[in-house]
N, C-alpha and C positions, 0 to 999 in steps of 0.2 A: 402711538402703539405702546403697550403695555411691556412691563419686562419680563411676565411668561411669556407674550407670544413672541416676544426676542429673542428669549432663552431656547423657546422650543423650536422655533425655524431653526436658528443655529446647529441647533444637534442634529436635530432632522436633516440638516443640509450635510452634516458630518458624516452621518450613520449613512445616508445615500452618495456621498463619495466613497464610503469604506465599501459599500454594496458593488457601486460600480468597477470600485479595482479589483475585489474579488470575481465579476464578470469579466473584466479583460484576462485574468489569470488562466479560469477556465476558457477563456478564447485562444489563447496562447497556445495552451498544453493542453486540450481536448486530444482525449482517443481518438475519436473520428470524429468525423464533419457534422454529425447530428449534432454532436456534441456542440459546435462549435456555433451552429445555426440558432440551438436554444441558447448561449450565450450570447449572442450579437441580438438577440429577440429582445432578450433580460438586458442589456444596458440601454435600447432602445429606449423598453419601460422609462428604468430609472433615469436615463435623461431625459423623461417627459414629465417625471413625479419631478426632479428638479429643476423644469421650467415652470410646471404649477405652485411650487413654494415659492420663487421668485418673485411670480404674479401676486400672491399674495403678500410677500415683502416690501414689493414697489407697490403694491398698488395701481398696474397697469394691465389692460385687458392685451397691448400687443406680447407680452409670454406668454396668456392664454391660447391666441393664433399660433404662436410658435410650435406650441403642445400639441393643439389640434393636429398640424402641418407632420409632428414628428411624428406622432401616431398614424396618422395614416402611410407616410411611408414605410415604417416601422413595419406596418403589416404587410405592405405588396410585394417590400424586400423579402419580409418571411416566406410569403409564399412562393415566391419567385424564387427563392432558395431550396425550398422544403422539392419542389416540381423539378427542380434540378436534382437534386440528390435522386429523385424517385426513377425518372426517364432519362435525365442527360443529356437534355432541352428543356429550353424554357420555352419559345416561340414553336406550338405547333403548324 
């Protein structure tokens, strides 16, 4: 591996932990629950941006699975959250 793409995962891995603390922050101290829904959405994200940089660190397709895996939850929890906030049930 080259020492840009050394240099550049690194930072990249930095700048997406500084992303993610800033999403626990607003998950913390959200005004309200929307608030706190779109930040649990937004670290999903970025915990899955940093299992695809990983994958391409190692060099291994099992963090690409991981990502898949976290994305899709990512998303069911969203909505299963967002249907909460809306009705106040999830299970019709």
């Amino acid at each position: 591996m080259s020492l840009l793409l050394t240099t550049a995962i690194a930072v990249t891995l930095v700048l997406y932990v500084l992303a993610m603390a800033l999403g626990l922050l607003r998950l913390m101290r959200g005004p309200s629950a929307q608030d706190r829904v779109l930040a649990l959405d937004f670290m999903f994200i970025v915990a899955m941006l940093i299992m695809l940089v990983l994958a391409i660190r190692y060099d291994s397709s099992m963090y690409f699975e991981g990502a898949l895996l976290m994305a899709l939850f990512g998303f069911v929890s969203s909505v299963a959250l967002a249907k909460f906030l809306l009705r106040g049930e999830v299970i019709e």
